[in-house]
C-alpha positions, 0 to 999 in steps of 0.5 A: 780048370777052364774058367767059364760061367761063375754059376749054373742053375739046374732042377733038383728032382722033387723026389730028392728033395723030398728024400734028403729032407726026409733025412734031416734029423738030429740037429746039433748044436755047431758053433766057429771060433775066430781064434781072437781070444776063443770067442765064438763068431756063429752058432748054428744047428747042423745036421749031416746027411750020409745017405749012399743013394742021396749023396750020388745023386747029388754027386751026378748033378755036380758032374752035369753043373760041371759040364754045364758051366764049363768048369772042367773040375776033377770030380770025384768024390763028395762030402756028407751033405749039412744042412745048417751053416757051414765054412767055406774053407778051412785054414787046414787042409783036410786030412786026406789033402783035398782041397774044396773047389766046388761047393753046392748050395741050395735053398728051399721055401717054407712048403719043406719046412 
């Protein structure tokens, strides 16, 4: 990995924005522990958004941020993306042995609501 910018900025289309905002539904009820005598540390609403078509455009605009900020990560696979809270990293690594080493954030106005 190079180490460039710590971020970059680019525009999500309108039209994907709309479309994976169109596919949040079903908010469940996601709570984290922090393993201190079981006690919950954040509960949230989350939904997961598994759309093929949705995902991959999400996954192209990683590719170009990735090139964009000089980054040089090895890219090639992306997580159903949540809307709600979510962890930064877990104290496992995943099944499959993948480590997260970029993750993408975006916030929207009230107009999305």
């Amino acid at each position: 990995m190079r180490y460039g910018q710590f971020f970059a900025e680019t525009v999500i289309p309108k039209e994907l924005i709309y479309n994976t905002v169109h596919h949040i539904d079903n908010l469940k009820d996601a709570s984290v522990s922090n393993n201190i005598k079981n006690s919950v540390t954040r509960t949230s609403k989350v939904s997961f958004i598994e759309n093929n078509d949705i995902l991959q455009a999400f996954l192209d605009i990683t590719f170009q941020v990735n090139k964009l900020a000089n980054w040089d990560l090895h890219l090639d696979a992306i997580e159903p993306l949540q809307y709600g809270w979510h962890v930064d990293q877990h104290s496992k690594v995943s099944p499959d042995n993948r480590v997260r080493k970029s993750l993408v954030g975006w916030v929207l106005g009230p107009k999305y609501k």
